[in-house]
C-alpha positions in Angstrom: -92.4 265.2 40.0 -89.0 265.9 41.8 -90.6 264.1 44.6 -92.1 261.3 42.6 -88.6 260.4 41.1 -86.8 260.2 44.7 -89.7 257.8 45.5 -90.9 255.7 42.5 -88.8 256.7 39.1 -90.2 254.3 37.3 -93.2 254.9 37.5 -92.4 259.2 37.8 -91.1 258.7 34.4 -94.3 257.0 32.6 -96.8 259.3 34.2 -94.6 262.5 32.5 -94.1 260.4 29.3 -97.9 259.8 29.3 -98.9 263.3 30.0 -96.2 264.3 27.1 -98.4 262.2 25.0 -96.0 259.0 24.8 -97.6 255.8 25.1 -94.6 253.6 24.6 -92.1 255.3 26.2 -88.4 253.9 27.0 -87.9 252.2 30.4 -85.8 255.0 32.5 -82.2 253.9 33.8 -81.4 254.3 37.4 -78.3 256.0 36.4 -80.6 258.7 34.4 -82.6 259.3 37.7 -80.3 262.3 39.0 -79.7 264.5 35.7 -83.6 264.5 35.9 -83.9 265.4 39.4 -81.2 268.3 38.6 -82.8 268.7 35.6 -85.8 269.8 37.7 -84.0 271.2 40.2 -83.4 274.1 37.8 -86.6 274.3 36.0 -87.5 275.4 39.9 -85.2 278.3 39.7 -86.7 282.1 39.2 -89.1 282.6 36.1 -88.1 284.5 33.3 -88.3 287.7 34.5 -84.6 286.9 35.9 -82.9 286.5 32.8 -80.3 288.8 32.2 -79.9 289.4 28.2 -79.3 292.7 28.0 -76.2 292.7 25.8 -77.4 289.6 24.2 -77.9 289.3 20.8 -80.5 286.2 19.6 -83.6 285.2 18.0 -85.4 282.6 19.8 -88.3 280.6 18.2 -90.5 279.2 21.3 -92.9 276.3 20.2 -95.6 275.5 21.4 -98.2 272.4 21.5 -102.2 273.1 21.5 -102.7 270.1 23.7 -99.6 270.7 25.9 -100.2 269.4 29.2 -96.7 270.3 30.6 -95.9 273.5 30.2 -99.4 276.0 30.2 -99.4 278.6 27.2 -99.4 281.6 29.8 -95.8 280.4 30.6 -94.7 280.3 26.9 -95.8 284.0 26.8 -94.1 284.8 29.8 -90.7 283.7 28.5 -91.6 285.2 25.5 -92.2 288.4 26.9 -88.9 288.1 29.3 -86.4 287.8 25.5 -88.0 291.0 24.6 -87.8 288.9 21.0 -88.4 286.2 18.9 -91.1 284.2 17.2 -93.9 281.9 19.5 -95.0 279.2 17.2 -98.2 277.2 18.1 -98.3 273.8 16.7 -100.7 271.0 17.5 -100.3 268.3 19.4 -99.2 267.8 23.1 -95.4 268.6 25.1 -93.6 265.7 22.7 -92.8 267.6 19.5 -91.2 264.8 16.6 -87.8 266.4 15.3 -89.2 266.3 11.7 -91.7 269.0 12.7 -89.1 271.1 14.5 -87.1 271.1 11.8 -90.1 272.3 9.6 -90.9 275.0 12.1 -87.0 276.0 11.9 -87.2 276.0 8.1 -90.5 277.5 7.8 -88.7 280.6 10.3 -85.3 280.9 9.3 -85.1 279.3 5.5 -82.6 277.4 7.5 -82.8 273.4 7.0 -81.5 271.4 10.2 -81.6 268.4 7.9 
C-alpha cells in the first residue's frame, strides 16, 4: 500500500476503503497523502512482541470484525497476547467499525458511555 500511495493515491485510497468495506468513500487530498505514508511507515515497525509496558498500567479493549480483511484475527491475538491484558471483542462486519457500535462495545465493557 505504501508503494501504491507514492504511485497512484487515488486510486491506493479506494482499493483500502473498499477492502475496509466502504463503497462511497471520501476522495483523498493530496495533502493527506504523507501522514498515510507515515502512518504506514510505522505500522511497519516491530510487532508487538516489542512493546515495552512493563510498569504500565491499562486496560485495552481490542475489536475485532468477523469479515476483516485488513488486519487477520491471528494479529489481533498477537497484540493481545503482547499487553499481557485486556478484553478482544469480536464484532461482525469488516475493518470499518461505525462509532455507534464502538461506543456500544465501550459501554457494554466499562459501563462507561462515550456518548
Amino acid at each position: 500500500m505504501l508503494n501504491g500511495l507514492g504511485k497512484n493515491p487515488e486510486t491506493t485510497v479506494r482499493w483500502f476503503w473498499r477492502r475496509c468495506g466502504i463503497k462511497s468513500a471520501p476522495r483523498i487530498r493530496q495533502g493527506d497523502v504523507r501522514g498515510l505514508a507515515r502512518g504506514l511507515e510505522y505500522l511497519m515497525q516491530p510487532g508487538p512482541e516489542h512493546i515495552e509496558h512493563q510498569d504500565m498500567q491499562f486496560c485495552t479493549t481490542l475489536i475485532h470484525g468477523s469479515r476483516d480483511r485488513i488486519v487477520p484475527r491471528q494479529a489481533l491475538l498477537e497484540v493481545h497476547a503482547a499487553l499481557g491484558q485486556g478484553r478482544p471483542v469480536y464484532t461482525s462486519g469488516g475493518h470499518f467499525i461505525a462509532e455507534e457500535k464502538i461506543w456500544q462495545i465501550t459501554y457494554e465493557q466499562t459501563g462507561t458511555k462515550i456518548f
